[in-house]
C-alpha positions as CSV (number, residue, x, y, z in Angstrom):
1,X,115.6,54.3,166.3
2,X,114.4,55.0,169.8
3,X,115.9,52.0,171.6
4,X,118.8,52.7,169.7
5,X,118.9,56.4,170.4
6,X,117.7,56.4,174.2
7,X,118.6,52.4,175.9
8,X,121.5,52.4,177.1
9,X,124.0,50.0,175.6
10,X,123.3,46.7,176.8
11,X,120.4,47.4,179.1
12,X,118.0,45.3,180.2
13,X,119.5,42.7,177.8
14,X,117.7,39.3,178.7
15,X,114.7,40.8,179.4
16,X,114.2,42.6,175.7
17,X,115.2,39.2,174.6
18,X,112.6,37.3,176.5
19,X,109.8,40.0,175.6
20,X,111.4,39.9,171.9
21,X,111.0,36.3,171.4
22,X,107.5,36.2,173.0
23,X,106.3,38.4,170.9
24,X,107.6,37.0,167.8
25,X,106.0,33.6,168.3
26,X,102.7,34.7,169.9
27,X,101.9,37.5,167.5
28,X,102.5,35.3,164.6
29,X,100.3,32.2,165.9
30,X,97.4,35.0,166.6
31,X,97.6,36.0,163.2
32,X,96.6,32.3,162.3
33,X,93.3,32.9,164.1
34,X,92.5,35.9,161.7
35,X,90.3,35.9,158.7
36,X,91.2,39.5,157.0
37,X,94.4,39.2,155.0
38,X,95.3,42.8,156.5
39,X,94.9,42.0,160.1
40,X,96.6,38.8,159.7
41,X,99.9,41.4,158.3
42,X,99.6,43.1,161.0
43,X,99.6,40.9,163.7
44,X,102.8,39.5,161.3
45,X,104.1,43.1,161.7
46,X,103.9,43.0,165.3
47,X,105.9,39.1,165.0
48,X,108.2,40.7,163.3
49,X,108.7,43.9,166.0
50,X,109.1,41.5,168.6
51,X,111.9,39.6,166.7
52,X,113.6,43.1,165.7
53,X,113.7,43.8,170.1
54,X,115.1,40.0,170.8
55,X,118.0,41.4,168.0
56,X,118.7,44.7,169.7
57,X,118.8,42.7,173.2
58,X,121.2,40.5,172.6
59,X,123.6,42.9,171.1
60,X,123.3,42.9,167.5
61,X,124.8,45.8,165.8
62,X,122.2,48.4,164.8
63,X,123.2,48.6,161.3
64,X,122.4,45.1,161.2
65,X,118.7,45.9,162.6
66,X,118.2,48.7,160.2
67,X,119.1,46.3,157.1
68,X,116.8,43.8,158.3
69,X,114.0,46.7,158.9
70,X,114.6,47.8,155.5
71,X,113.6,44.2,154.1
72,X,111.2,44.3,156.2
73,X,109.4,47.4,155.2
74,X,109.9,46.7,151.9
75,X,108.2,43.1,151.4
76,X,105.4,44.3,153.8
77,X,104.8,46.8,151.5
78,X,104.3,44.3,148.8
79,X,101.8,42.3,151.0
80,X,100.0,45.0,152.3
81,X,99.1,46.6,148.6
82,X,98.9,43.2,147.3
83,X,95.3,42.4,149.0
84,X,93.8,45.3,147.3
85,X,95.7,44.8,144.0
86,X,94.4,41.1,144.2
87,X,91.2,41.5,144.8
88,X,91.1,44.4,142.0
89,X,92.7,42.0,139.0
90,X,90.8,39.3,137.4
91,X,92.4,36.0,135.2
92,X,95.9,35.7,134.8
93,X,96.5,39.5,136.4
94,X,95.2,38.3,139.4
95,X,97.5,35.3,139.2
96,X,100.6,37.7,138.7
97,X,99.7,39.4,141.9
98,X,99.2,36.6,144.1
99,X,102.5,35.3,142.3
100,X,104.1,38.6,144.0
101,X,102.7,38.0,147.2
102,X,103.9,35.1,147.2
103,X,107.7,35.8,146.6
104,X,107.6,38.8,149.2
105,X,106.2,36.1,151.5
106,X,108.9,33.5,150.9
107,X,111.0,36.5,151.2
108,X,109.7,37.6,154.7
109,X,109.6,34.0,156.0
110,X,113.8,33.9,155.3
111,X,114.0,31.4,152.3
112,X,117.1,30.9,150.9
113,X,118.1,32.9,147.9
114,X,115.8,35.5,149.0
115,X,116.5,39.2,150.6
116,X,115.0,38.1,153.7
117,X,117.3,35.2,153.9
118,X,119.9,37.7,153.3
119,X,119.1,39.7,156.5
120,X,118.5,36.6,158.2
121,X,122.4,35.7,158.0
122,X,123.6,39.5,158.7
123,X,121.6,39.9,161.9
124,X,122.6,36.5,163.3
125,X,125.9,37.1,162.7
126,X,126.4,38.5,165.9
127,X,124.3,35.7,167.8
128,X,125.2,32.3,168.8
129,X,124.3,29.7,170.9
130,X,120.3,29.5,172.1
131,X,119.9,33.1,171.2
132,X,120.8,32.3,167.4
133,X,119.0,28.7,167.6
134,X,115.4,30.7,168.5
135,X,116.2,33.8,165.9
136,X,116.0,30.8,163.7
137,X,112.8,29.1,164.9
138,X,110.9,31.8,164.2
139,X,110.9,31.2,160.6
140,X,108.3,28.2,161.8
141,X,105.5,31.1,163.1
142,X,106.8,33.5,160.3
143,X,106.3,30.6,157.7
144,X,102.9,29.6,159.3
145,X,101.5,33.0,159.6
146,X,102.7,33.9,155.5
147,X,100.9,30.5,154.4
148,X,98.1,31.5,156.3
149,X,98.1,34.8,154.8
150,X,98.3,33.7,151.5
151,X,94.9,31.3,151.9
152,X,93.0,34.3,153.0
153,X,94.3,36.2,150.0
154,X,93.7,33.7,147.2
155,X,90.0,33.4,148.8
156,X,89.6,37.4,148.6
157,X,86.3,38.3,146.2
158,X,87.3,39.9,143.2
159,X,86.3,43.5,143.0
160,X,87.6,44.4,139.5
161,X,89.4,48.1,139.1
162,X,89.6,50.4,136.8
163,X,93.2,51.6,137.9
164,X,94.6,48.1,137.2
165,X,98.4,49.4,136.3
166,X,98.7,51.9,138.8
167,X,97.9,49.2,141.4
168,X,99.8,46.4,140.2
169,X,103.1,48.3,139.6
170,X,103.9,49.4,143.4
171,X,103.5,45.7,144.1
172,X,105.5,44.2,141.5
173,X,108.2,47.0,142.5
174,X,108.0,46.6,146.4
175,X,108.2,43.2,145.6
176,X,111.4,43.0,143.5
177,X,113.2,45.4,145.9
178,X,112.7,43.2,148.8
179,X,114.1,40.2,147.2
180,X,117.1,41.9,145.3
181,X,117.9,45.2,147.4
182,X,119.5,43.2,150.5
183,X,122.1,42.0,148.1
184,X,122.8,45.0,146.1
185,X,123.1,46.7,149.9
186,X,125.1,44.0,152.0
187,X,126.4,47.0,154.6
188,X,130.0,47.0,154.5
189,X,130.7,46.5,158.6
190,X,129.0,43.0,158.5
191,X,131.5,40.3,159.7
192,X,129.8,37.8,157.3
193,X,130.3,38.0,153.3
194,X,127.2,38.1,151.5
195,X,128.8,34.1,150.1
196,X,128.1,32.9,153.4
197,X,124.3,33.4,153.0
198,X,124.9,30.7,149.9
199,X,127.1,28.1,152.1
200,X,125.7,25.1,153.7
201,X,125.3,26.1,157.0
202,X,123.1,28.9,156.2
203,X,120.9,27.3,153.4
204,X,120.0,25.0,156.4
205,X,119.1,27.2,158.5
206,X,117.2,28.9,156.0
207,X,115.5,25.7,155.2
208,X,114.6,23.9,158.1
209,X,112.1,26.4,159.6
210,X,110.4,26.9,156.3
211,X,110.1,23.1,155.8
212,X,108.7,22.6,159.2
213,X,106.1,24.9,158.8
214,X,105.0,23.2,155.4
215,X,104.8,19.8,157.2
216,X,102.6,21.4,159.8
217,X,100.3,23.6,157.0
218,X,100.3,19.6,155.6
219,X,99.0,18.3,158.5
220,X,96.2,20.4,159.2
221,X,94.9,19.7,155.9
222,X,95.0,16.3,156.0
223,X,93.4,16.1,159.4
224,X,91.4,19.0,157.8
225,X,92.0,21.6,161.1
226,X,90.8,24.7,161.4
227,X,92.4,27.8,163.5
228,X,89.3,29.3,166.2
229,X,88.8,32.8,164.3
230,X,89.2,35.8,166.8
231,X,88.6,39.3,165.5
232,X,91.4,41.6,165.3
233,X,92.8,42.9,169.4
234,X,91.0,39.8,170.6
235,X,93.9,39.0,173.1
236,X,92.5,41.6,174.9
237,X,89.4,39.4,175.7
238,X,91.6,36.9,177.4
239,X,92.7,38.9,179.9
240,X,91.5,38.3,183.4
241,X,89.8,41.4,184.2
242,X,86.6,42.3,185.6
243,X,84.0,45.4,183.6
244,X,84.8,46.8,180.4
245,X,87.3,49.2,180.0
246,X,88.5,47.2,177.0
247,X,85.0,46.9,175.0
248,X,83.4,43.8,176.7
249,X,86.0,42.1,179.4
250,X,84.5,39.8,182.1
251,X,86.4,37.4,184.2
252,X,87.6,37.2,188.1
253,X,87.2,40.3,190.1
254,X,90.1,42.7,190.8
255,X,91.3,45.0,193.3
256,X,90.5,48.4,193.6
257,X,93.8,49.6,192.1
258,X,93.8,47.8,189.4
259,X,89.9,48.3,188.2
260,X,91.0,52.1,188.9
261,X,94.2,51.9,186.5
262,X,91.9,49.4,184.6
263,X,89.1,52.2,184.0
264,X,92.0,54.6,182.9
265,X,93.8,52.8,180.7
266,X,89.7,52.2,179.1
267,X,89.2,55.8,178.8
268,X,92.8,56.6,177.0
269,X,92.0,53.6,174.5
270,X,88.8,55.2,174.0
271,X,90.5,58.6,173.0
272,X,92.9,57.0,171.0
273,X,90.4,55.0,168.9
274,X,88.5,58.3,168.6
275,X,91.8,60.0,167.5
276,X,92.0,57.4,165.0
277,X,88.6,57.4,163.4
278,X,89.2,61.3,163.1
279,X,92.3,60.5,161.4
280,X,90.8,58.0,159.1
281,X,88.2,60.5,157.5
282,X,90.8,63.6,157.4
283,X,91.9,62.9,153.9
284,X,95.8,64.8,154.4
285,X,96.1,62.3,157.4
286,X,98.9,60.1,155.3
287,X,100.7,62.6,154.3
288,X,101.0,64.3,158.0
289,X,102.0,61.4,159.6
290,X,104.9,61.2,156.8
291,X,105.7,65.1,157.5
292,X,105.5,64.0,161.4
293,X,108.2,61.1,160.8
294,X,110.0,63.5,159.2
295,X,110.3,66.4,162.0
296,X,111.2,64.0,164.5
297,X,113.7,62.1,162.2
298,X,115.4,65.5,162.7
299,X,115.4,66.4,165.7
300,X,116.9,63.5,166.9
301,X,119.6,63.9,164.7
């Protein structure tokens, strides 16, 4: 809503494009390198932000965006309450849930016949050319990243619960809405007819990525790969920087400016991170942030 609200129309087209797509494919193959089923969502989250940006900078219609944000939030929804749900069911319960995650995956990832593949088609209905081609390749990271996700979940301990229904429901329900909702809602100023997303041309493209990405989850377990394992905001490691102001940097030296902005941009993450842990133990914190959204939601109207 901020770019939307704020960018002006058509700025800095290329370059959100460029810093879209980057994102989108480098987020997605980090997530491969994580072990916790949550921090491998989230670093699919962050994929998925990046490929939102490339959409906005090159020109596709905000209503389009929205739609496919609303997919978006509602299969990772699904995944996200899936890894506790999972972990909380035992026997075939535990099979229905990871049955779940599975379809919201699919779903994210853009196969055919899914919500996500509905999106898919509305959003790149205002591309073409290279733009539309690399919207497209994602689906290989975005297929990778859900496999990968889906290992780590089905190799989750069990930790049986107590509150079995009131944890499966929510993710048989975020579940269903991500794969049906896009659709029941196909927004009516889309050039594209919701029978297009069932034509040739689109089950291809729907396709392709997703079979790609199979062939390569194949291959690594035939030649029995295995991804390095980084903990969660490892990139930050890799960055050539000298001191810690991001928890344990060392590389090349630096100049004076930039260890000073260095050390300052340390002491702000600091303070956010302590934020955050506050945040964590205040039990209303949920509900604030919701009330938060809220206020600013309208004031911006």
């Amino acid at each position: 809503a901020g770019f939307w609200l704020f960018l002006p129309p058509g700025a800095f087209g290329e370059g959100l494009v460029v810093l879209g797509l980057a994102g989108a494919f480098t987020a997605a193959l980090w997530g491969v390198t994580q072990i916790n089923p949550k921090a491998v969502l989230a670093y699919s989250t962050v994929s998925q932000m990046g490929l939102m940006l490339a959409l906005i900078g090159g020109g596709v219609a905000p209503l389009s965006v929205a739609f496919y944000a609303l997919h978006h939030g509602l299969a990772k929804g699904a995944l996200f309450l899936s890894v506790e749900a999972v972990k909380g069911a035992v026997g075939r319960a535990r099979w229905l849930m990871l049955a779940m995650a599975g379809l919201a995956a699919l779903s994210v990832a853009g196969l055919p016949l899914t919500g996500g593949s509905a999106v898919k088609v509305t959003a790149k209905s205002d591309l073409s050319g290279a733009l539309a081609l690399g919207v497209t390749a994602t689906g290989v990271t975005t297929g990778l990243v859900m496999a990968w996700f889906l290992l780590r979940l089905a190799r989750s301990g069990a930790r049986p619960s107590h509150r079995l229904v009131w944890q499966f429901l929510p993710v048989i329900a975020l579940a269903l809405a991500a794969l049906a909702l896009p659709w029941m809602l196909w927004p009516p100023g889309i050039d594209v007819a919701p029978g297009y997303a069932l034509s040739g041309a689109a089950l291809r493209d729907g396709f392709w990525p997703l079979a790609v990405a199979a062939a390569l989850v194949l291959t690594a377990k035939l030649f029995r790969f295995a991804p390095p394992v980084h903990r969660p905001g490892g990139m930050l490691a890799k960055l050539p920087v000298r001191g810690r102001p991001f928890g344990g940097i060392s590389s090349i030296d630096t100049g004076l400016a930039a260890t000073s902005a260095l050390r300052v941009a340390g002491r702000v993450g600091w303070l956010a991170e302590s934020v955050e842990r506050a945040l964590i133990r205040w039990r209303w914190s949920g509900l604030g942030a919701v009330m938060a959204f809220l206020v600013l939601t309208l004031m911006m109207q």
